[in-house]
N, C-alpha and C positions, 0 to 999 in steps of 0.2 A: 217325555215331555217335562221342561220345567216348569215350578210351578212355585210361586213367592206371593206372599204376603206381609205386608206392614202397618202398622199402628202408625200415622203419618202424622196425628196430636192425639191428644187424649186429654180429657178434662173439661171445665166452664169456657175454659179460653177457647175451646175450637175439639172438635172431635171427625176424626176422616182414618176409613180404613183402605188401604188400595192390596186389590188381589189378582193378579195377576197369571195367567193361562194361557198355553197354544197364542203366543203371538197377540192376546188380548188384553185389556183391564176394566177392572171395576172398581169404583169408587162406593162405597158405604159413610154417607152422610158425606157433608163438605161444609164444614164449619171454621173454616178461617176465609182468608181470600184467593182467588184465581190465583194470584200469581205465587201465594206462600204454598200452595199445593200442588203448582206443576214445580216450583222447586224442590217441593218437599221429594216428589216421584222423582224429579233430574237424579238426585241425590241418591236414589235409591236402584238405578238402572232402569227407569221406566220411564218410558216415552208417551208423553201427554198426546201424541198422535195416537196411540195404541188402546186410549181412553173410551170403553164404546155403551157406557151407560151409568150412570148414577142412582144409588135407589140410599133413601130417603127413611131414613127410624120414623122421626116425628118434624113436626115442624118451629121446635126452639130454635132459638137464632145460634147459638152452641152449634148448631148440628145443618145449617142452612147457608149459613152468610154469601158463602161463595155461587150459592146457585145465580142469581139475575146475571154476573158475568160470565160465571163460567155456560149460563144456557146460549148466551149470546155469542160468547168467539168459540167455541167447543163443540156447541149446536149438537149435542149428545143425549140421547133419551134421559129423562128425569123418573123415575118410576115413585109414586108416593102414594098415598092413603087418599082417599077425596076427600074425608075428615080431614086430613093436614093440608090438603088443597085447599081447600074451602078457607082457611084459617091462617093464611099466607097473609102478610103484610106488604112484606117487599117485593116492589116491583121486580120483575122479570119476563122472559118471553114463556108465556106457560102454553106458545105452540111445542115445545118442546116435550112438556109433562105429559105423563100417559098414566093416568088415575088409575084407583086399585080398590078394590075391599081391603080389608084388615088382612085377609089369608088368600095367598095371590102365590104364583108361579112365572119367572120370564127364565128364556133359556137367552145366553149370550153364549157365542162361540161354545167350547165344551165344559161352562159353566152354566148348573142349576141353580137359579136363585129362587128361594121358597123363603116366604113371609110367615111368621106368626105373633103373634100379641102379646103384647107385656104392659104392665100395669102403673102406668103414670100419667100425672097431672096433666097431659095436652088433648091435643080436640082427640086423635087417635095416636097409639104408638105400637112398634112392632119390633122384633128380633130378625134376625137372617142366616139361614141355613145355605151353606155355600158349597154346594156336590163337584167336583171336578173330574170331569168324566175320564177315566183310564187312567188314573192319577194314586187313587184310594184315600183321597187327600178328601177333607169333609168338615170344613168351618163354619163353626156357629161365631154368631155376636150376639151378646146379649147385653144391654147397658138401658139405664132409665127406666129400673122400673123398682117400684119399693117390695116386690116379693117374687120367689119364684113358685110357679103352681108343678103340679106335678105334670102337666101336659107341658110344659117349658121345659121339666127338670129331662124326660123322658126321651124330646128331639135332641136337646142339646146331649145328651148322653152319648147318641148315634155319630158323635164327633171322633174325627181323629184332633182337633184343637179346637178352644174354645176360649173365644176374647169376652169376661166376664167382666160387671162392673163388680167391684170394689169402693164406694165411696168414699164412707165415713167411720170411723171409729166411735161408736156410740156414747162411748161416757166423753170424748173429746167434744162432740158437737154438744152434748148435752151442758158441760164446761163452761163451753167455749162463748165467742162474744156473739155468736146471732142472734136476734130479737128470736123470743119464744114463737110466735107465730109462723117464722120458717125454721127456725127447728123442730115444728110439730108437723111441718109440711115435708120437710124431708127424713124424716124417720115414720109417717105414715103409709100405707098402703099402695099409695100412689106417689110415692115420692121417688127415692133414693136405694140403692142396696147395699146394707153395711159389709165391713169386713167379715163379722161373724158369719151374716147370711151367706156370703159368697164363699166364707169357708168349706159351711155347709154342703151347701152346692156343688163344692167341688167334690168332696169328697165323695158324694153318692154318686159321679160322675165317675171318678176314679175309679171305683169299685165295680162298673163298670163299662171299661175301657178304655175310657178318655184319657190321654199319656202327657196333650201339653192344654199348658193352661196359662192365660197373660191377663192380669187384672190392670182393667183400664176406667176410665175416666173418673180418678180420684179427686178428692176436693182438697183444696188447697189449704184449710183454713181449719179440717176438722178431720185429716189425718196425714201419716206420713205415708211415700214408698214404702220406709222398712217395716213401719208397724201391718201395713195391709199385707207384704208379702210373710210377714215373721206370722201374722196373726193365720191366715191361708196355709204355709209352709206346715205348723202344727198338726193341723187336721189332716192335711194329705198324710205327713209323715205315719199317721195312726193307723194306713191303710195297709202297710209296707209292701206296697207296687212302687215299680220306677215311674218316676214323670219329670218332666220337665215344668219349669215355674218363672216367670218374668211380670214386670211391672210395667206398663207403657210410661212412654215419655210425654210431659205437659206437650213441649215447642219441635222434639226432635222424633225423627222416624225409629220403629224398633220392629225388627225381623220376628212375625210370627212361624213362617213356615221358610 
């Protein structure tokens, strides 16, 4: 069975992941518009016909934009939090949406999708465990949350890959030109997850078993590609297991699996 995933944006400007199985896809958030993410997929050999359910981290507009069009011509299950439901601005058709608690389970074709919770600023937010049945293939995402707990560190371990945020470089945002009040918003508990942390993170991940790893939705403003991946790349290298390591792209697609 083939079996592809991509980082389709990453970042404030838009964040969408498409994973793809047995003749199926899914979409993980949709945060630019309908038409920049059925091109984003064209571009990637995925057919927006093969599109059969969208599930939903939180309800920022980052992570949203595209749902009012893409519920309307796609007409493709919306899976989200009834916390992020409730909390929705943007008109859309929410005959489409199908509410959830924080920790939820949908199967799509020979993909498990399994919810859990991560720790940030919106009404609710959550992570996604992506099982792919007879595959051995097992991705997490984790992004949007200012820490990781040990019940986080634990599922995501169970990973054969794992799309982690990497935000911000801590003395950079600290630096840098943001008013204190959202630089205290995003380096607190509910905020953002820096480099360091996601170093962290991976490493314990590394250690055991986890082989690839793609740090995504960086900020523009308060770090680089090279400094998240040099700053990550250190700590894995401490572990001396092989792995694999990438950076998602702001505007363009990047092959997880």
């Amino acid at each position: 069975m083939t079996v592809s995933a991509y980082t389709l944006f990453s970042g404030s400007s838009g964040n969408s992941l498409c994973i793809s199985a047995g003749g199926d896809s899914i979409l993980i958030d949709a945060g630019r518009s309908c038409t920049a993410i059925k091109n984003a997929c064209a571009s990637v050999g995925v057919d927006a016909g093969t599109l059969r359910a969208v599930f939903v981290t939180h309800e920022h507009h980052d992570h949203v934009s595209a749902l009012d069009v893409m519920s309307r011509r796609l007409c493709v299950p919306v899976h989200m939090t009834y916390d992020s439901l409730s909390h929705m601005s943007d008109p859309y058709d929410r005959g489409c949406v199908v509410p959830h608690p924080i920790m939820y389970t949908e199967r799509v074709g020979c993909m498990t999708v399994t919810s859990f919770p991560t720790h940030h600023d919106s009404a609710a937010s959550v992570g996604y465990i992506v099982d792919i049945e007879g595959s051995g293939v097992r991705i997490g995402l984790c992004t949007d949350t200012g820490f990781i707990d040990g019940d986080m560190l634990s599922l995501l371990s169970t990973c054969t890959h794992v799309v982690l945020e990497s935000n911000h470089d801590v003395e950079m945002l600290r630096h840098g030109p943001y008013p204190f009040y959202l630089k205290e918003r995003i380096l607190s508990d509910i905020g953002h997850l820096s480099n360091a942390a996601a170093a962290d993170a991976s490493r314990y991940m590394l250690e055991r078993g986890v082989r690839s790893f793609t740090l995504a939705h960086l900020s523009r403003d308060n770090n680089t590609p090279e400094t998240a991946f040099n700053t990550v790349r250190r700590a894995l290298d401490e572990v001396g297991k092989e792995y694999s390591l990438d950076v998602a792209k702001r505007f363009e697609p990047l092959r997880v699996v």
